[in-house]
Backbone bond lengths (Angstrom), bond angles and torsions (degrees), N, CA, C in turn:
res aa  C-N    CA-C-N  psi(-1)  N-CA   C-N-CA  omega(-1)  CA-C   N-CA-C  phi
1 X - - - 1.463 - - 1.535 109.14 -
2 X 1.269 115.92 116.49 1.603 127.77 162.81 1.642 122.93 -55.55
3 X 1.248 109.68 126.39 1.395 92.52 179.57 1.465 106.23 -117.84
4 X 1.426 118.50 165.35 1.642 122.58 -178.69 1.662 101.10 -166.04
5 X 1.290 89.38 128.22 1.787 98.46 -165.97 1.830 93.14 -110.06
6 X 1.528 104.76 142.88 1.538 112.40 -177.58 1.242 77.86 -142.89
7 X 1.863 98.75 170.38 1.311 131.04 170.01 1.752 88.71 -121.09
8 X 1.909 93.35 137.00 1.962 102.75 159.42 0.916 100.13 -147.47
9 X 1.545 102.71 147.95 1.572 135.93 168.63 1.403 96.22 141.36
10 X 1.442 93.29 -161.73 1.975 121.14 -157.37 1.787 84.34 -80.99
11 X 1.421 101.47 161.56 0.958 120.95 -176.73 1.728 116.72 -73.19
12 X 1.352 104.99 126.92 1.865 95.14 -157.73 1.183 118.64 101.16
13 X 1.344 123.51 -28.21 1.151 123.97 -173.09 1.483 120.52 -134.93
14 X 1.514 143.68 27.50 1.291 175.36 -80.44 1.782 90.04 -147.35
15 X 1.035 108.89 126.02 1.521 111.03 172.58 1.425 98.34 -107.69
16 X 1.510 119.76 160.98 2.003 129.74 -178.24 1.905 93.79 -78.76
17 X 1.135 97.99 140.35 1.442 103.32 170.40 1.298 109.17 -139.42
18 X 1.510 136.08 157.23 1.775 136.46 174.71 1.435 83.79 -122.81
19 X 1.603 112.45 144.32 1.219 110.51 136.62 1.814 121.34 -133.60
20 X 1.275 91.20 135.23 1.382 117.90 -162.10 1.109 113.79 -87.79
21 X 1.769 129.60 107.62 1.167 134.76 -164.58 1.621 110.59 -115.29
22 X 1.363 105.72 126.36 1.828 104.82 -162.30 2.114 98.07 -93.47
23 X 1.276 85.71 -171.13 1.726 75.42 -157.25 1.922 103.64 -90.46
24 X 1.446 110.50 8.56 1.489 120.43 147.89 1.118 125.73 -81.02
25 X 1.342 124.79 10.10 1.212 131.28 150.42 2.087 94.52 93.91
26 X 1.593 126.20 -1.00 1.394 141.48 161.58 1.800 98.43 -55.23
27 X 1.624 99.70 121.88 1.391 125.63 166.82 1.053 119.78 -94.27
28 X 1.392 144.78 128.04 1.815 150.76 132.25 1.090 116.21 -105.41
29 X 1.475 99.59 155.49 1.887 119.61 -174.73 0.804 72.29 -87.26
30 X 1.859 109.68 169.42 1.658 116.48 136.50 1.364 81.64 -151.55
31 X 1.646 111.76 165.63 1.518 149.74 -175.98 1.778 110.20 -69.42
32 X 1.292 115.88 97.37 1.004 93.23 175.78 1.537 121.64 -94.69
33 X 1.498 120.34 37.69 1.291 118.42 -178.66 1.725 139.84 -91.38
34 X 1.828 79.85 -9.20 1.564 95.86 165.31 1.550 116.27 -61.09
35 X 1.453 122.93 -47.45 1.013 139.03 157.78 1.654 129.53 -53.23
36 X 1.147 112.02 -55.96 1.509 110.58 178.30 1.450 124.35 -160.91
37 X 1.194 121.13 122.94 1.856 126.58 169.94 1.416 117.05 -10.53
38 X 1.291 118.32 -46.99 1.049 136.34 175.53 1.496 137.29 -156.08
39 X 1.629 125.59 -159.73 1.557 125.20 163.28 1.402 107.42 -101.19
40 X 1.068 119.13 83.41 1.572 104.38 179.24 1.557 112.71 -129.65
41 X 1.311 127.37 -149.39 1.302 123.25 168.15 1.440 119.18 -76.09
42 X 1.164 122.12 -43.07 1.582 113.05 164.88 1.210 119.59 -44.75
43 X 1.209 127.54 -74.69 1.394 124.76 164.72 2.034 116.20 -14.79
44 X 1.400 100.78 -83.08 0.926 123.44 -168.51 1.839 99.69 -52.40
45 X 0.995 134.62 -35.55 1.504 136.19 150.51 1.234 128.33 -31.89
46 X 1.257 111.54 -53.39 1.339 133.15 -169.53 1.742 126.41 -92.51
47 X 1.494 90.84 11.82 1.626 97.06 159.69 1.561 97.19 88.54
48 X 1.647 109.06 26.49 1.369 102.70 -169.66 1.523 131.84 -83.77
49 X 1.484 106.63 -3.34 1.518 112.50 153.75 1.475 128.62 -72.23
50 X 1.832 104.38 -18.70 1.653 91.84 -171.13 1.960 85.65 -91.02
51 X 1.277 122.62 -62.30 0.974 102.41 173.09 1.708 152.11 -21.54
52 X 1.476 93.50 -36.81 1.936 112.76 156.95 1.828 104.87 -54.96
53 X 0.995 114.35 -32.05 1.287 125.44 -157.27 1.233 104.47 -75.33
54 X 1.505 100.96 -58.76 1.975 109.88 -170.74 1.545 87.52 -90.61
55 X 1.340 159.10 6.21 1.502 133.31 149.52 1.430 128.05 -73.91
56 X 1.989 92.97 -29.72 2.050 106.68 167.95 1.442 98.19 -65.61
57 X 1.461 124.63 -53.64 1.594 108.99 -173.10 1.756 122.48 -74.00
58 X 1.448 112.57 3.90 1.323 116.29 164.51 1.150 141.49 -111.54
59 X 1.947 85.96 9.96 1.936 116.71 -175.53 1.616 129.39 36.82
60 X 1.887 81.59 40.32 1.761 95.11 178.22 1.720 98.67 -84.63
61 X 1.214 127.12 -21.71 1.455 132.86 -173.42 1.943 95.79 -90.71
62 X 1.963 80.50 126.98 1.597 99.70 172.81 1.205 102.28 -75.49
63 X 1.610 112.91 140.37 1.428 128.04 173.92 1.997 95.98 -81.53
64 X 1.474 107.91 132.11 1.391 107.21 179.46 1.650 105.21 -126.11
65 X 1.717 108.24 176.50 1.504 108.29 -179.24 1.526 82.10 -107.12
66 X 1.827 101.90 157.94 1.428 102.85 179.49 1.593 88.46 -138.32
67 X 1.646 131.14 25.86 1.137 98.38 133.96 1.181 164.45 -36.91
68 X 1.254 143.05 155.44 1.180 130.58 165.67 1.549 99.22 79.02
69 X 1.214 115.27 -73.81 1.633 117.48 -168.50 1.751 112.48 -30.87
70 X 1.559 106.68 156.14 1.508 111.37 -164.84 2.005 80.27 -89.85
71 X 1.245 104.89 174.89 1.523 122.28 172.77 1.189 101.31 -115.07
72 X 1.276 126.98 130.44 1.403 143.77 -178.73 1.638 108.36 -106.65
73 X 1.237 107.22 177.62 2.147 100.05 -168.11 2.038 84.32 -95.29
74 X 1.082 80.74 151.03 1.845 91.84 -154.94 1.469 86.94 -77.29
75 X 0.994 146.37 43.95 1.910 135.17 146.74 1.693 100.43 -165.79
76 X 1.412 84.34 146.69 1.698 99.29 -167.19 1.614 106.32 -69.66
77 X 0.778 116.60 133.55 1.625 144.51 147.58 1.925 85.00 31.16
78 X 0.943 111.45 107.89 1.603 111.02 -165.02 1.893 94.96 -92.68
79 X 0.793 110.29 147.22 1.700 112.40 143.73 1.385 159.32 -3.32
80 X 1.161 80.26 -62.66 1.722 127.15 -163.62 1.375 110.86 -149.23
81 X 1.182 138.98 130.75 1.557 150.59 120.46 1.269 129.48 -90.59
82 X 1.521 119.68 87.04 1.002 120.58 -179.29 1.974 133.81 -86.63
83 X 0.842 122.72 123.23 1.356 98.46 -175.74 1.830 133.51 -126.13
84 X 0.540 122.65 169.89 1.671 125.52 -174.48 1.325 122.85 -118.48
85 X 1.581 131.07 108.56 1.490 123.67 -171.27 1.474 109.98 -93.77
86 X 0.819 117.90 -149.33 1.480 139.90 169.94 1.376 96.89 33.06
87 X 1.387 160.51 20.24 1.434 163.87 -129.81 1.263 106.17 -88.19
88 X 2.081 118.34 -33.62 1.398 113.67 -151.36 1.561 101.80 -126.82
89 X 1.209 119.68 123.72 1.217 108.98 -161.51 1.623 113.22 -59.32
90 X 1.466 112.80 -35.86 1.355 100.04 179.31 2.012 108.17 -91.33
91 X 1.089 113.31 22.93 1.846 109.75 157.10 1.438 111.77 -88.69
92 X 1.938 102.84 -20.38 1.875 86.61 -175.00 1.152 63.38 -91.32
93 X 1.538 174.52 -154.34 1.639 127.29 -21.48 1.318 100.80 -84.69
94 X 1.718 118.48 -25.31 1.533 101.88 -172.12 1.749 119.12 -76.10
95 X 1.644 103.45 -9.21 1.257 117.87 178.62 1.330 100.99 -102.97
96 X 1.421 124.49 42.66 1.254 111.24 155.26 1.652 126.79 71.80
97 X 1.272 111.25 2.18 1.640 111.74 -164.76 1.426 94.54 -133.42
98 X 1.776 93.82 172.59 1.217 108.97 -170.40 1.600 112.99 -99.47
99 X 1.068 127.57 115.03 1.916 134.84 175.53 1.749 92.07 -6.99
100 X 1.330 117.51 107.13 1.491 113.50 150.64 1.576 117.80 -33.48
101 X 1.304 116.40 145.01 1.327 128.91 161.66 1.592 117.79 -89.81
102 X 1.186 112.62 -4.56 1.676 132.95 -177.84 1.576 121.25 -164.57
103 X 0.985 105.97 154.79 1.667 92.40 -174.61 1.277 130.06 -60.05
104 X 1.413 142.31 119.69 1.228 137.94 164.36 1.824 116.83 -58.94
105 X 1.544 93.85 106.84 2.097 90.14 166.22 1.521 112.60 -96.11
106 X 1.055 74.72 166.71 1.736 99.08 159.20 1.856 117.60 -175.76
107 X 1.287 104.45 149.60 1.123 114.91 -166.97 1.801 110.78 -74.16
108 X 1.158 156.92 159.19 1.640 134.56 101.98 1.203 110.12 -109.92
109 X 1.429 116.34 173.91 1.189 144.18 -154.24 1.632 92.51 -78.98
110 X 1.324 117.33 164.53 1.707 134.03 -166.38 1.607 78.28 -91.03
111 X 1.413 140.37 -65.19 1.290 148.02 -141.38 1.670 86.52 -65.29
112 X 1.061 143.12 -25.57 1.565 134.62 -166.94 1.876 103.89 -63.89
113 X 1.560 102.48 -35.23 1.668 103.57 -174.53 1.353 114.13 -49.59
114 X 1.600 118.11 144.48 1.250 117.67 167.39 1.397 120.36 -151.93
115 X 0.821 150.41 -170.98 1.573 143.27 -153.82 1.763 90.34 -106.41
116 X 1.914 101.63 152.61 1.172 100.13 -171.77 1.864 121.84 -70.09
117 X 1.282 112.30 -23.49 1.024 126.90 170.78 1.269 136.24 -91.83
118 X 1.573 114.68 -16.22 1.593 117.59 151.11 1.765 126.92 -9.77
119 X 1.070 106.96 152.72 1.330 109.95 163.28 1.223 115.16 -84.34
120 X 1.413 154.15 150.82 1.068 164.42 -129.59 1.575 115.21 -146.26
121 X 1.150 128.32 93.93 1.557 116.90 -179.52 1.865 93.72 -99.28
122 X 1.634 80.21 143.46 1.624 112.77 166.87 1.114 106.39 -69.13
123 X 1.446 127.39 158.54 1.837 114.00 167.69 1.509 107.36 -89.73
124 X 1.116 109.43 142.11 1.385 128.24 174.58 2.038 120.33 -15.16
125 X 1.693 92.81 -54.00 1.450 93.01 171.23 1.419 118.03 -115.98
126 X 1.739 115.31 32.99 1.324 111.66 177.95 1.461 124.95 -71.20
127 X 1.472 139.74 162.91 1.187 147.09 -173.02 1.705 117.01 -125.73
128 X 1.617 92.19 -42.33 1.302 111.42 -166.05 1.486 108.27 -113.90
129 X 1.221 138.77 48.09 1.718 112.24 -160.94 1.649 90.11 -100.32
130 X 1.850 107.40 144.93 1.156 90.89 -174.45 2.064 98.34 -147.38
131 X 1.193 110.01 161.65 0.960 117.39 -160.88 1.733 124.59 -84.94
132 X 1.221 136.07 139.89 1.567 136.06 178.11 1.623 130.12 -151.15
133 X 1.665 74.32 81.53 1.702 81.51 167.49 1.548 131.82 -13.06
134 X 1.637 165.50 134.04 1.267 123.27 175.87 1.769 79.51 -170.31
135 X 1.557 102.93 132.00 1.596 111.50 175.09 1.546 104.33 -89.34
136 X 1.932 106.90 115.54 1.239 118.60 -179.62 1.509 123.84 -74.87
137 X 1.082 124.79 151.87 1.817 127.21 165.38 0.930 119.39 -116.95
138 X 1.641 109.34 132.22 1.663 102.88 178.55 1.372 99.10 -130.57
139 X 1.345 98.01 127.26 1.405 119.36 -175.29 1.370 104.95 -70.76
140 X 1.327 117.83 147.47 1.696 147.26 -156.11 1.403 108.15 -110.19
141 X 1.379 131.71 -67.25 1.452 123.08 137.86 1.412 120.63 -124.34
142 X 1.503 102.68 -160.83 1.486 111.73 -178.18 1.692 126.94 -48.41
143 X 1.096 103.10 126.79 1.593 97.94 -177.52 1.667 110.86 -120.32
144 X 1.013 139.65 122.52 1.431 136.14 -147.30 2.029 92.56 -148.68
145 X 0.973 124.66 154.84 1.751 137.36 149.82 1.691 100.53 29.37
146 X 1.852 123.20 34.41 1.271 113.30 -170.92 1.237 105.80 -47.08
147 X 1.627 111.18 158.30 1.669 110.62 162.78 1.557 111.83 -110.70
148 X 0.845 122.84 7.75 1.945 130.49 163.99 1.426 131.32 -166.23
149 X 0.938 101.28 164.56 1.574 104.86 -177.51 1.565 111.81 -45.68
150 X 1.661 118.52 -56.94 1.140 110.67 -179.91 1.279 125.53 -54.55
151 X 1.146 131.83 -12.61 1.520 143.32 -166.77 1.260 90.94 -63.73
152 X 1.789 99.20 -54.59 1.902 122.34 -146.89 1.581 96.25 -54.43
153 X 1.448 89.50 -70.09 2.259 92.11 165.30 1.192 118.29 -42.78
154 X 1.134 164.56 6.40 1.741 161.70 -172.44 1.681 72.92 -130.08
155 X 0.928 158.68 -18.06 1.620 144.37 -177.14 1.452 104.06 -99.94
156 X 1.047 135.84 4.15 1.460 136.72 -171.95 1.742 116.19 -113.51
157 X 1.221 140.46 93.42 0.912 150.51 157.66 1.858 125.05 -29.21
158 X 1.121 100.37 -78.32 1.441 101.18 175.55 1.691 92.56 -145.34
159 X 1.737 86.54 -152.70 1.764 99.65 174.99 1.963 95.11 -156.71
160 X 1.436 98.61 161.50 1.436 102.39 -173.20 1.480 87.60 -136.22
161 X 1.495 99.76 -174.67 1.741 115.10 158.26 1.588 111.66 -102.32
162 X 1.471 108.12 132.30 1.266 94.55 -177.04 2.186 101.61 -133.40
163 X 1.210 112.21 147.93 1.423 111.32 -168.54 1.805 83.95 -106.29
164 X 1.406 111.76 141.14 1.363 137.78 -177.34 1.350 98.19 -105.21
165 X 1.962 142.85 85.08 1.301 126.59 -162.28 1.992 90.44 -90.62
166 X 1.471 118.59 139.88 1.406 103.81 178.78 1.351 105.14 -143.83
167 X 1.492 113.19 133.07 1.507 127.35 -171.69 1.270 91.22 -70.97
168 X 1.381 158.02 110.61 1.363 154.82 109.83 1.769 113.01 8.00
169 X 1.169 101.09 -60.78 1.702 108.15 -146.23 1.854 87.64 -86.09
170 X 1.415 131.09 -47.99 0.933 117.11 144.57 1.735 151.73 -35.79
171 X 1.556 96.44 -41.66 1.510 109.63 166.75 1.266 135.26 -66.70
172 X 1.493 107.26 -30.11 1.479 104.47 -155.83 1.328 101.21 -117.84
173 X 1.899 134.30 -40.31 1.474 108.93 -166.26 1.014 120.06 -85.66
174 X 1.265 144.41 -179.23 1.405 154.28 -91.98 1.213 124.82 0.83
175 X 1.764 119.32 -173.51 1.387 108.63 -142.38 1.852 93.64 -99.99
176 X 0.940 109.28 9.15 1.406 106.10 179.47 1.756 112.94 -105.39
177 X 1.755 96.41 -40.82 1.891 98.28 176.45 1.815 89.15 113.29
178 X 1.135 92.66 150.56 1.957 96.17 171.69 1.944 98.34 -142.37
179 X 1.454 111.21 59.95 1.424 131.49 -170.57 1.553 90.67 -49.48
180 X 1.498 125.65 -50.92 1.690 125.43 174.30 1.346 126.78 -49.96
181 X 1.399 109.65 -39.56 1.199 114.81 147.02 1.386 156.93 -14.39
182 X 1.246 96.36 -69.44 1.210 122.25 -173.01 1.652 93.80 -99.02
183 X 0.912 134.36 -26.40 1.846 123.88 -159.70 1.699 93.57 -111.00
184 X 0.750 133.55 7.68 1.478 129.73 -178.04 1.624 126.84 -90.05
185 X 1.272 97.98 -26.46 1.639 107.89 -152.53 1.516 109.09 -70.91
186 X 1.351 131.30 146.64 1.190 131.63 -178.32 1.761 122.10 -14.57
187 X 1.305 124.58 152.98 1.269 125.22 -177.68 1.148 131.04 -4.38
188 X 2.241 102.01 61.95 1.186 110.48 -177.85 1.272 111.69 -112.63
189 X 1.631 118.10 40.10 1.429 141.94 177.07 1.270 126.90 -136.87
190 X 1.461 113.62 43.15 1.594 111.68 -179.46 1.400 108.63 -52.27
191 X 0.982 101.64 142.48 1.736 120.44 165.87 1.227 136.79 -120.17
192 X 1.276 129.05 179.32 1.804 121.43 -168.31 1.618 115.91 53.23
193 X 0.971 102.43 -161.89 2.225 127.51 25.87 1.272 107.08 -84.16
194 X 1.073 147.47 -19.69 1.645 138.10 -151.17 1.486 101.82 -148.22
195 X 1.270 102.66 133.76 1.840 104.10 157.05 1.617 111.45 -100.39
196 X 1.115 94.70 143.53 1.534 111.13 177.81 0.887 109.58 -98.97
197 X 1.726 128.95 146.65 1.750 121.98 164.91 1.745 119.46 -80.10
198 X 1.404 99.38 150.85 1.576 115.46 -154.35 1.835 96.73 -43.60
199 X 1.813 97.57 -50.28 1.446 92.58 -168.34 1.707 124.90 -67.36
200 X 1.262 113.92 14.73 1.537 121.01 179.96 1.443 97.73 -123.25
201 X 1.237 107.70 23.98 1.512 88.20 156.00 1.561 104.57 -159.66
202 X 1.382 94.50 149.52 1.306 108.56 170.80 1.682 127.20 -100.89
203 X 1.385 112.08 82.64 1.053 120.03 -172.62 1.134 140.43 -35.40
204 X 1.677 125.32 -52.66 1.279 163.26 153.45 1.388 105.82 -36.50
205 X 1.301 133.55 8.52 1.307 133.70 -179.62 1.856 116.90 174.12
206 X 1.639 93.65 62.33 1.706 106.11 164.45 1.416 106.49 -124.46
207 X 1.157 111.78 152.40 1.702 135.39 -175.20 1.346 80.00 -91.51
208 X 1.250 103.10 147.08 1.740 145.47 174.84 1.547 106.61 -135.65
209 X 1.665 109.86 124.11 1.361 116.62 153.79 1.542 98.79 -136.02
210 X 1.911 79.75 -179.18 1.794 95.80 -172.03 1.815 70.22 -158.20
211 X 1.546 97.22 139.52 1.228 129.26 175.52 1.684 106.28 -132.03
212 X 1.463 110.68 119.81 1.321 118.07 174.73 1.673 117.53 -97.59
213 X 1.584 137.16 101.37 1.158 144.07 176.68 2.288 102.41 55.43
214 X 1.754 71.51 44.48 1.799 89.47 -179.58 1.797 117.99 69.56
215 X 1.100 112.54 38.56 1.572 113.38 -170.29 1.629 90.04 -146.92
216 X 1.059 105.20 128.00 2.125 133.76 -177.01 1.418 98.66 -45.55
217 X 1.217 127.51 129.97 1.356 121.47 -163.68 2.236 76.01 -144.41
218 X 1.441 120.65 -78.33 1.146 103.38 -164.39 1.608 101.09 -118.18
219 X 1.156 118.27 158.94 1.903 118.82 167.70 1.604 112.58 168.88
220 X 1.190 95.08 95.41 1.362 127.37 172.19 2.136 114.41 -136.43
221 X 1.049 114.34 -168.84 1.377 130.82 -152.99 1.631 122.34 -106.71
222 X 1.158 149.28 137.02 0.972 121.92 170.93 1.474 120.76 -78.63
223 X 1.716 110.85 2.92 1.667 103.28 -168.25 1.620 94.27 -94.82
224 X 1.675 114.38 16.22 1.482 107.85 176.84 1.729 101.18 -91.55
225 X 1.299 110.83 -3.41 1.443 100.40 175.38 1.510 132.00 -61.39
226 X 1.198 114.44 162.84 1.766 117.28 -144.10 1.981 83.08 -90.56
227 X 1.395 94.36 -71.81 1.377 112.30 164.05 1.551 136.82 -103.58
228 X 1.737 107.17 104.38 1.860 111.80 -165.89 1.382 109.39 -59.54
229 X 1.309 118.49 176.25 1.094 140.28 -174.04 1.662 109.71 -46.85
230 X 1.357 109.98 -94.83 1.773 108.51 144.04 1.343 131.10 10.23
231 X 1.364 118.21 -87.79 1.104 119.85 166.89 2.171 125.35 -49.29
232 X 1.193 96.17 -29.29 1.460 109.37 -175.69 1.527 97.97 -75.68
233 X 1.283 122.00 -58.73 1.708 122.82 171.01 1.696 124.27 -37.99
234 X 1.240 104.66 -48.51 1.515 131.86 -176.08 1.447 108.48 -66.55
235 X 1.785 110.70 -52.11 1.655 117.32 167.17 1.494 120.44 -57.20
236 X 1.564 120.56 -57.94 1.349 128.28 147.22 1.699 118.46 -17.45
237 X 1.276 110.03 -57.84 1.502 99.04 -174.59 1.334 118.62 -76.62
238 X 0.721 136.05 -13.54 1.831 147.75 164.23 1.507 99.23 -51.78
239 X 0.873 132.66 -40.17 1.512 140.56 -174.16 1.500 145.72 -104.68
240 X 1.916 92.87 -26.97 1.341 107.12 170.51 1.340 112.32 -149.99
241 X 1.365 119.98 -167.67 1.502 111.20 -171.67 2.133 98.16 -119.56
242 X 0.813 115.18 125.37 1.171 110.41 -169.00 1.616 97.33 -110.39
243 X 1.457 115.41 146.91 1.307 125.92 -162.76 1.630 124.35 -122.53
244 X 1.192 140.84 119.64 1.062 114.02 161.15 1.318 121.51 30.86
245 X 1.298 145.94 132.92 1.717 131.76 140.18 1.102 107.77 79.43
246 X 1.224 125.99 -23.82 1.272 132.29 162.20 1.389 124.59 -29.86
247 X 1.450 122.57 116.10 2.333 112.53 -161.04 2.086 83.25 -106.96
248 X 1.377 73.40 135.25 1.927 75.85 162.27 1.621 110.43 -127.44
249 X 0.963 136.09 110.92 1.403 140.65 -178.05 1.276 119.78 -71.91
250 X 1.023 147.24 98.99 1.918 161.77 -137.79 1.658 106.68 -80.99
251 X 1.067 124.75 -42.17 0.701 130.46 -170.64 1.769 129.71 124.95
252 X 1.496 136.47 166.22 1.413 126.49 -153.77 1.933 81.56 -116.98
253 X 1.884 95.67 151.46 1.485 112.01 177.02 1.668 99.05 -83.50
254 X 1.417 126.90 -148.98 1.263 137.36 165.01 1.304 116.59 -79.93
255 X 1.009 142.42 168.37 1.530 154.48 -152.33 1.215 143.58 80.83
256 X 1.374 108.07 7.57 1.745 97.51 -163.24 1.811 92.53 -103.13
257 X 1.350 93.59 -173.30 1.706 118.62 -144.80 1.530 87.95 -62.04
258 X 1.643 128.59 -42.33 1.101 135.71 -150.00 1.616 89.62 -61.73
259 X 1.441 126.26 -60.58 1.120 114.38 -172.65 1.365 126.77 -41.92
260 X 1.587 125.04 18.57 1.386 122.63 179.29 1.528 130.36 53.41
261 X 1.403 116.76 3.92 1.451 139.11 144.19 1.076 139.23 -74.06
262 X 1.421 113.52 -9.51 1.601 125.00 160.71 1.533 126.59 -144.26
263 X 1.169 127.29 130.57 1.695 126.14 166.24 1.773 95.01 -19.52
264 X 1.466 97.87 155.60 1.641 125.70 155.94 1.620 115.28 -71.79
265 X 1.162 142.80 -179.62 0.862 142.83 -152.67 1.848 93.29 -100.83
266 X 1.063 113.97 167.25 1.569 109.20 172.59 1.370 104.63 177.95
267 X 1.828 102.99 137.58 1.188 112.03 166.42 1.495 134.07 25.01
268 X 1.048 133.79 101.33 1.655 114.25 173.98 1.659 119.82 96.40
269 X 1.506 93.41 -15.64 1.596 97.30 -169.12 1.597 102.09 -91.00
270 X 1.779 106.63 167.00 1.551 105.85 -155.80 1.751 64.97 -135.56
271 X 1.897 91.22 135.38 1.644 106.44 165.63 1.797 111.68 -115.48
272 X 1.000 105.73 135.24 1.931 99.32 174.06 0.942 101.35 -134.43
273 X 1.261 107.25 146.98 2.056 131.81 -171.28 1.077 92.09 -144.95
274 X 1.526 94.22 148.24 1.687 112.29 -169.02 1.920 89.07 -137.98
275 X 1.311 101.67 174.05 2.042 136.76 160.49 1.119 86.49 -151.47
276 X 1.851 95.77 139.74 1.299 87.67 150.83 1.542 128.86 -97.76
277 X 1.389 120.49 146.29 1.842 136.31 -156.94 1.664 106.29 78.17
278 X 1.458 114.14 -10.44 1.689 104.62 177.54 1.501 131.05 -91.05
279 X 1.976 98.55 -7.95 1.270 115.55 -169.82 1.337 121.25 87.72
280 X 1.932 90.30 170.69 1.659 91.95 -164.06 1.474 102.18 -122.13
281 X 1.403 121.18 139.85 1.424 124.89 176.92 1.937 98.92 -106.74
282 X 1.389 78.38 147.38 1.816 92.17 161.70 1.819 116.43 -142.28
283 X 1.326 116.10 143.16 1.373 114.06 -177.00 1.271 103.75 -134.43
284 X 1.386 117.39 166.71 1.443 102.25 -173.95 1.771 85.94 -136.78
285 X 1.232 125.82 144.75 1.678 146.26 -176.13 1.377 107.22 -61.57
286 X 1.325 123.57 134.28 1.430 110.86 118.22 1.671 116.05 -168.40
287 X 1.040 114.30 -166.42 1.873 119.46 -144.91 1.850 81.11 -79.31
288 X 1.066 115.36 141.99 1.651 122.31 151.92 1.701 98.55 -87.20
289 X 1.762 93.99 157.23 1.150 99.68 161.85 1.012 136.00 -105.45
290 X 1.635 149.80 162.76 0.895 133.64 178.66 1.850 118.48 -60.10
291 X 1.240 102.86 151.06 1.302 100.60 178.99 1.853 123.64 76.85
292 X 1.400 100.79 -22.57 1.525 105.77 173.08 2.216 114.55 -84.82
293 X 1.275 88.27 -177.07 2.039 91.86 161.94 1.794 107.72 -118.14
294 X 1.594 86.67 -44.32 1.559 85.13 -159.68 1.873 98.18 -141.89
295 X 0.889 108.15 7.36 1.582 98.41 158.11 1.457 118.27 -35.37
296 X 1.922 119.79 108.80 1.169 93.21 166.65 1.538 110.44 -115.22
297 X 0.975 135.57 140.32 1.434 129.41 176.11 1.674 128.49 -62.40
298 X 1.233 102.78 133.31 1.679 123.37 -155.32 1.682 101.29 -40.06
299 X 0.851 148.60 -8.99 1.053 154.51 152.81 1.686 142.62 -53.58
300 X 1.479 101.43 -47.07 1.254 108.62 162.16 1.167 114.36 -99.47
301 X 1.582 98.76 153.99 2.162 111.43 -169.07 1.520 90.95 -63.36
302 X 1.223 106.91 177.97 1.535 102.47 176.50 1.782 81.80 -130.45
């Protein structure tokens, strides 16, 4: 039995859900509230995938409908967002740079997460906002001064899909870069829909696309990464303390707008990102206004 943990409902208010996939390829929700408040780091600490496991085989978890319901980013309001650029050797050539010799971080804010299907506002005076596929990690517990790779794996929880939204025109000029900048701005971290557990997936080798208003925008591999999953956890801990729930974003393949091969994102336009077994997100554009967060106009689904 496959497992895949989501959050549904209104925003703020997201109940834990499993869904349990049998080996005919037959789906069920079930309730994960007998078990826990939520998906967060406690949970996820506490052995909370094997436990999901022995409550489906003891049919203490209510089977639920998850129609209708919105999809929320499958772990609560994390900690930490950590992330990793330059990851693919051919995303730095189209960005102009040279293959890191070590991982490039950078931080954003927890408040950037947003559900995979949300509507998406542009910022008010953007030009350039542009899109990045990137297979997320969410750390399982504490990871501190690892001493090997294997450690780094026993620190890894699952993996999701996560979209990297990045202001260009903000990010990149001057001679230093304003990387905070540009990666910060409101719900420029969709996530999910679902996290998967570490041991059902094989990281080191999922296809990634991004389809722009249905036209091939990114699709390449994760075994094209510069620096794997593992190794990225293990580098991370040398430096910071990573927590529970904690999302780390890997980094984007080749394709996005920056490479000067495609328009920026704009108004009206619908982006979809896929993994494959991690799921597919879709969002649909439009302009924020000044002075608002999340005004979206009567027009787009929310």
């Amino acid at each position: 039995m496959t497992l895949k943990f989501a959050r549904l409902g209104t925003a703020g208010n997201e109940q834990p859900a499993v869904i349990a996939q049998d080996a005919d390829g037959t789906e069920k929700y079930f309730d994960l509230s007998p078990l826990t408040k939520d998906i967060d780091g406690v949970f996820l600490a506490s052995d909370g995938f094997t436990r999901t496991r022995a409550a489906l085989q003891s049919g203490e978890l209510p089977e639920i409908s998850a129609e209708g319901l919105r999809v929320g980013a499958p772990v609560a309001r994390p900690g930490s967002v950590v992330a990793i650029g330059l990851n693919y050797t051919a995303h730095a050539a189209e960005s102009g740079a040279t293959p890191p010799e070590v991982p490039v971080v950078f931080l954003k804010p927890s408040n950037t997460i947003s559900g995979p299907f949300d509507a998406a506002p542009i910022p008010p005076s953007s030009e350039k906002y542009d899109w990045e596929v990137e297979l997320a990690i969410v750390i399982g517990k504490e990871a501190s001064y690892l001493s090997s790779l294997d450690d780094a794996k026993a620190c890894i929880a699952g993996y999701a899909v996560a979209n990297d939204l990045s202001e260009r025109d903000y990010q990149i000029p001057g001679a230093a870069g304003q990387w905070t900048k540009g990666k910060s701005l409101p719900a420029s971290t969709p996530l999910g829909p679902w996290l998967v557990p570490a041991a059902d997936v094989d990281a080191n080798n999922l296809r990634l696309r991004t389809l722009v208003n249905g036209e091939a925008r990114q699709d390449s591999n994760t075994s094209d990464m510069i620096f794997d999953p593992a190794t990225i956890v293990h580098h991370l801990s040398q430096y910071m303390v990573l927590e529970p729930g904690d999302v780390i974003i890997t980094g984007t393949p080749e394709g996005v707008a920056l490479s000067g091969r495609f328009p920026y994102i704009q108004p009206g336009d619908v982006v979809e990102l896929e993994i494959d077994g991690l799921g597919r997100q879709r969002q649909e554009y439009y302009r924020a206004q000044a002075g608002t967060v999340s005004a979206i106009p009567a027009h787009v689904s929310a």
